[in-house]
C-alpha positions in Angstrom: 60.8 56.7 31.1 59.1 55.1 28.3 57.6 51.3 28.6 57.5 49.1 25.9 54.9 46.7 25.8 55.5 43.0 24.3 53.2 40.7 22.7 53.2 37.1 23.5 54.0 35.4 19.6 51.5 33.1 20.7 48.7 35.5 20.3 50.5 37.5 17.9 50.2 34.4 15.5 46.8 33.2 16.6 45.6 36.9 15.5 47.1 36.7 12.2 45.2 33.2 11.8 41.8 34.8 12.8 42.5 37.3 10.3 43.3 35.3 7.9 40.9 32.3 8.2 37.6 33.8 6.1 39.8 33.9 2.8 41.1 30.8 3.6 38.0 29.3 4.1 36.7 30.5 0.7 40.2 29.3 -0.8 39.8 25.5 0.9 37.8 23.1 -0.6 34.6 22.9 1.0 32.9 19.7 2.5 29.3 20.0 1.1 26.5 17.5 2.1 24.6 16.3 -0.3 21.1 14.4 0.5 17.4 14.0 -1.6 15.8 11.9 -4.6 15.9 12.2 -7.9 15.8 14.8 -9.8 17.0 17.2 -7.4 19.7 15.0 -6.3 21.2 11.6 -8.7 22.8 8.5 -7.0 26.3 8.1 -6.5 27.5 7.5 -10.4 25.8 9.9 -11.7 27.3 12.5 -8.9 27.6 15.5 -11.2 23.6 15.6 -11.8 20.1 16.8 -10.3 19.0 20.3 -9.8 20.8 20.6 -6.7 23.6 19.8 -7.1 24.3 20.9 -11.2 22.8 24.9 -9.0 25.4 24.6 -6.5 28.1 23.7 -9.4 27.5 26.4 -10.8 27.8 28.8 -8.1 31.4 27.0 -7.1 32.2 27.2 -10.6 31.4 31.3 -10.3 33.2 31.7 -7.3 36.0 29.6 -8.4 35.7 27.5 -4.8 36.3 23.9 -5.2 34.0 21.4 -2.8 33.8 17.4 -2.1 30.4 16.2 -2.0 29.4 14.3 1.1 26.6 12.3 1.0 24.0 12.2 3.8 21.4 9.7 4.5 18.6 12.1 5.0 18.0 15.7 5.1 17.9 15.8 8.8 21.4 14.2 9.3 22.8 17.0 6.8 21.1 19.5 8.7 22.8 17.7 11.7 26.3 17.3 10.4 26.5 20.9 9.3 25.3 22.2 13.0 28.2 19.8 14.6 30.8 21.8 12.3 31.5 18.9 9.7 30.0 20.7 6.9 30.5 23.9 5.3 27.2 23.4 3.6 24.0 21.6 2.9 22.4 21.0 -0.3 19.5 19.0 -1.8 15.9 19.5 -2.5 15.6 21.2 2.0 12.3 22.5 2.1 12.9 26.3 4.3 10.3 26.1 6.9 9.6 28.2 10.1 11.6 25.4 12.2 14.4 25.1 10.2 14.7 29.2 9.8 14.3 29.8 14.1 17.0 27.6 14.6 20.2 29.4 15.8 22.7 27.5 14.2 22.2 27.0 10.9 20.9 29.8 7.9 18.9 29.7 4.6 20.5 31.0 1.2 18.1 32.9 -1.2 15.8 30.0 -2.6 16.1 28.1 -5.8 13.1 26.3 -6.5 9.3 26.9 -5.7 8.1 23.2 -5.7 4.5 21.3 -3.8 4.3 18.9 -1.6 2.3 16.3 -3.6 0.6 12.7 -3.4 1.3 10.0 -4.8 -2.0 7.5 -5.4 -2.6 3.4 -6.5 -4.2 3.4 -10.0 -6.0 0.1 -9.1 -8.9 -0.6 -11.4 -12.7 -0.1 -10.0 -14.3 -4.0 -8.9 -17.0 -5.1 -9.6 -19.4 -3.4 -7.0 -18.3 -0.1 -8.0 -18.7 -0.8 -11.4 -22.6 -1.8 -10.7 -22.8 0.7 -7.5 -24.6 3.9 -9.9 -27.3 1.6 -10.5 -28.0 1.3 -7.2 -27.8 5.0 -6.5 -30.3 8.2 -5.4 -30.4 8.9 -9.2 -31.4 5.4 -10.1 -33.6 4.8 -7.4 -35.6 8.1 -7.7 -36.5 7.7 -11.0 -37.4 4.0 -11.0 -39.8 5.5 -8.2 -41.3 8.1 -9.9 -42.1 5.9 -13.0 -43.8 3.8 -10.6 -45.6 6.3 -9.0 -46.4 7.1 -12.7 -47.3 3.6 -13.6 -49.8 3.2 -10.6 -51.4 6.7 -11.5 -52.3 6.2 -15.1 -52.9 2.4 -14.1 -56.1 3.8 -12.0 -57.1 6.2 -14.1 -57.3 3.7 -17.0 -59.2 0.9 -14.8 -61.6 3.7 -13.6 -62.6 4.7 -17.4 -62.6 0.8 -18.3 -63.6 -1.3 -15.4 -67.7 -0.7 -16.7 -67.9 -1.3 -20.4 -63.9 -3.1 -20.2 -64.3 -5.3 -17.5 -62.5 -8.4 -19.5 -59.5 -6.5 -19.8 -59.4 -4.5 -16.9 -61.7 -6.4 -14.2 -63.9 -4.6 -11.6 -61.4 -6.1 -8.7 -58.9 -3.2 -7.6 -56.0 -4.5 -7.6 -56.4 -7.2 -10.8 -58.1 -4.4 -12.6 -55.3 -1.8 -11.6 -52.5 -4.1 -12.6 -53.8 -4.7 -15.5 -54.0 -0.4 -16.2 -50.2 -0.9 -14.7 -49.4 -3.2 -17.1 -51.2 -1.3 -20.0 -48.9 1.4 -18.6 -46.1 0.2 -19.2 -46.0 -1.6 -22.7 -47.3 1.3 -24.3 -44.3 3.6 -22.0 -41.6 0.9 -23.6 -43.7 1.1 -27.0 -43.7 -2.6 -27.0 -47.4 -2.7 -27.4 -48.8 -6.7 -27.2 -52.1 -6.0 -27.5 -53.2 -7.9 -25.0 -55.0 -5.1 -22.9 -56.2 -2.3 -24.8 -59.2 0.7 -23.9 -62.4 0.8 -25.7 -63.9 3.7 -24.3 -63.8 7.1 -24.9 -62.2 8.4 -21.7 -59.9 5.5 -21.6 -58.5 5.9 -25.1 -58.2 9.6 -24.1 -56.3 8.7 -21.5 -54.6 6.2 -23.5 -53.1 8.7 -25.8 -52.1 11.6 -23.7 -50.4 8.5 -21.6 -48.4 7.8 -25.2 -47.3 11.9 -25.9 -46.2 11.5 -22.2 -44.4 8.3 -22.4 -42.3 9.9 -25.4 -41.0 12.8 -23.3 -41.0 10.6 -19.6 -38.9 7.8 -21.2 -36.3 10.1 -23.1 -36.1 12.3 -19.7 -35.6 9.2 -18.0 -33.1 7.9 -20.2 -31.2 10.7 -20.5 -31.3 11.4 -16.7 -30.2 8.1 -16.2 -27.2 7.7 -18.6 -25.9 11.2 -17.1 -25.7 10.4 -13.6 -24.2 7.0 -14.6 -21.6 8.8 -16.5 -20.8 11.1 -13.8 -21.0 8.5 -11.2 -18.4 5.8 -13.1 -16.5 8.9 -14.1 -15.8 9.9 -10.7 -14.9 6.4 -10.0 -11.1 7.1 -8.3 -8.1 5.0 -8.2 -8.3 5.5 -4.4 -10.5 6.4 -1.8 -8.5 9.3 -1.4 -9.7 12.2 -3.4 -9.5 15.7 -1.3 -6.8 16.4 1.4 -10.3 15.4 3.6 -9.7 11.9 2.8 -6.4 11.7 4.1 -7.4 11.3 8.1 -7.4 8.1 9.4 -5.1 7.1 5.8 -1.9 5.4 6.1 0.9 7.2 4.3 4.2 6.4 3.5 6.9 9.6 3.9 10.9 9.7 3.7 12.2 9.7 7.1 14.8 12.8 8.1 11.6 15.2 6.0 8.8 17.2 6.5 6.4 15.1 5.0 5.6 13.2 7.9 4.7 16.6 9.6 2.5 17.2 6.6 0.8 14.2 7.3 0.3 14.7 10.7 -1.1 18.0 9.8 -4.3 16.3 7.6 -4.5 13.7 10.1 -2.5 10.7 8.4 -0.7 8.2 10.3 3.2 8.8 8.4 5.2 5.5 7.8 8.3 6.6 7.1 11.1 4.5 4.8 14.5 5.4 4.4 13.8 7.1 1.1 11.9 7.6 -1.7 12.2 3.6 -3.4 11.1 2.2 -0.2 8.3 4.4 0.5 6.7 3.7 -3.2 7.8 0.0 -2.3 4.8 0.0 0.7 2.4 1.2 -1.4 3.3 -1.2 -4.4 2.8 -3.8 -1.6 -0.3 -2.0 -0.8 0.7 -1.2 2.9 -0.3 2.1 2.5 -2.7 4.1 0.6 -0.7 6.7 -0.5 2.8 8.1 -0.9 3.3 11.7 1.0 6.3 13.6 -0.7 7.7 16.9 -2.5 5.8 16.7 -6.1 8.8 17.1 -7.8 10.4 13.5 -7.7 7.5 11.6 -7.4 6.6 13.5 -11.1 9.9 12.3 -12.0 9.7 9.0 -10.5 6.3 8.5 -13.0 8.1 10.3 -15.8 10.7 7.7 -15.4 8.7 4.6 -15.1 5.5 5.0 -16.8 4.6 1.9 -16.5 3.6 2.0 -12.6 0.5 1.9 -11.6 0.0 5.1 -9.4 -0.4 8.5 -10.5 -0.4 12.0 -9.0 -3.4 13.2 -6.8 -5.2 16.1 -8.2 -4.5 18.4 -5.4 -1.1 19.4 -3.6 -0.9 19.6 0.6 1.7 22.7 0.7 3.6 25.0 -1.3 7.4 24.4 -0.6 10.6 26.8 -1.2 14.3 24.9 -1.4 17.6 26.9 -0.4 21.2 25.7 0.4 22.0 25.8 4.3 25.0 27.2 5.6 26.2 27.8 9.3 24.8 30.9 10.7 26.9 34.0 10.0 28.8 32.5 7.8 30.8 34.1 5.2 29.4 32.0 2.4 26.0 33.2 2.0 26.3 36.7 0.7 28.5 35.0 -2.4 26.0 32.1 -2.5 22.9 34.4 -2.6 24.7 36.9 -5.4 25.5 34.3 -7.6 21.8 32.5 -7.3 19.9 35.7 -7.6 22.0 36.2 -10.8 21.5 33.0 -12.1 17.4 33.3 -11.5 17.8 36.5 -13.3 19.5 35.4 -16.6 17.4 32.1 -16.6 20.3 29.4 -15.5 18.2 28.2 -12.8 15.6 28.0 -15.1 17.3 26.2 -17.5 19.0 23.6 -15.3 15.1 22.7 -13.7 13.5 22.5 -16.8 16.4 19.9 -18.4 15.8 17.4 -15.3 11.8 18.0 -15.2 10.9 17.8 -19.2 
């Protein structure tokens, strides 16, 4: 006796759907989020621009998938949105770090741009103490010291030569007679030369004119020792105290909430004020609540590119090299396609060419 076996339709139907669901999911439009700055990712009107996004439309456009962009306030609520199951993918400039890659949920495509993690500093102009401040300097002070150390030894050795047979000009008395040798000193060292005290003997005059083949050499060594280190000094003068990631502990810096700037500034020892995005952090330090702004290099370049005007400028160092890559649930059937199409693009210079049209 032979039994037959039935299948519930049920189940029989909810197999064919499981079976079916990963071509349907590449068919469907997906629901991308979209969240960053400029250039990576445009406002609202301009939708279809920024390196982000004009990559990814490319890749859709490869695989033939159509996709609505969402937009997300942050990168941390995309991250967010796409864990909860509302998103089929995340875009915008997300920075893959060990945190993001150990989480269990979520997955990194092959990355499409190598960026920094750059500073953004106050190009305030130098007052008037640090204008005068290399005067008052170790170079400045040194060598005032050793001409007077100078000064003071030819002063003596002219009053000892002239004090017997010179004794109007340069007086027995040790300290008229050696500020008068002092004085000597130094007209003939500025080669102003009054007259007024002048040796008569044989030693003095001796004296007198090896002090004048000296004078020539000490007062262009001088000089030119002098004008250098005030060169340096007023060259070096900065725009902000900040001038080495050193300088950034105990520095207030503002950093776009839901990124990993603020962890960046935690890491050099910065207090992070965070703003809901890039405007508003570059607000504070136009208001000059903060001494610098802490972000990816790429927009804030942009951001000066754009508005040359502004008064900041980029530090001379980066904090962090940084790698961006779309996000996608984990084990999802969209990354293989994604990372095909991107390595080919990298390969035959599309990537390329869509960075360097938003960055020129």
């Amino acid at each position: 006796m032979t039994r037959v076996f039935t299948v519930p339709r049920f189940l029989l139907l909810a197999g064919l759907i499981s079976f079916s669901a990963p071509g349907e999911v590449m068919a469907a439009g997906l629901r991308i989020g979209v969240s960053g700055s400029p250039p990576f990712v445009m406002p609202r009107q301009e939708a279809s621009q920024g390196i982000s996004v004009q990559i990814w439309d490319e890749v859709a456009a490869r695989l033939n998938q159509p996709y609505e962009l969402i937009y997300q306030p942050n990168t941390e609520a995309n991250l967010r949105a796409l864990e909860q199951g509302n998103l089929d993918l995340a875009i915008g400039p997300i920075s893959i770090t060990p945190d993001r890659l150990a989480n269990p949920k979520i997955d990194f495509t092959q990355p499409y741009f190598h960026g920094r993690e750059g500073l953004m500093l106050p190009m305030k102009a130098p007052g008037l103490w640090a204008r005068f401040k290399p005067f008052f300097g170790w170079a400045a002070v040194s060598s005032l010291g050793g001409l007077m150390i100078l000064l003071f030894i030819v002063g003596n050795l002219i009053w000892l030569a002239e004090r017997g047979r010179n004794a109007e000009h340069f007086p027995r008395q040790y300290v008229h007679g050696v500020g008068n040798g002092m004085w000597f000193a130094l007209v003939t060292l500025t080669t102003v030369g009054y007259g007024d005290r002048s040796p008569t003997t044989r030693a003095g005059r001796v004296i007198a004119g090896v002090w004048m083949l000296m004078s020539l050499l000490a007062l262009s060594s001088i000089t030119a020792g002098l004008a250098s280190a005030f060169t340096i000094s007023l060259s070096k003068l900065q725009p902000t105290a900040i001038q080495d990631r050193s300088d950034l502990r105990g520095k207030t810096v503002s950093v776009v909430e839901g990124t990993t700037s603020a962890t960046w500034a935690k890491l050099y020892g910065a207090k992070p004020r965070k703003a809901v995005n890039l405007d508003k952090a570059i607000e504070l330090l136009s208001t000059g609540e903060v001494d610098a702004v802490l972000f990816d290099e790429a927009p804030l370049r942009y951001f000066l590119q754009q508005t040359p005007e502004a008064p900041f400028k980029m530090a001379a160092f980066a904090l962090a090299n940084q790698t961006y890559g779309f996000v996608v649930p984990m084990n999802s059937d969209l990354r293989t396609p994604i990372d095909v199409e991107l390595l080919q693009m990298q390969r035959s210079g599309a990537v390329k060419l869509i960075t360097d049209q938003m960055l020129q």
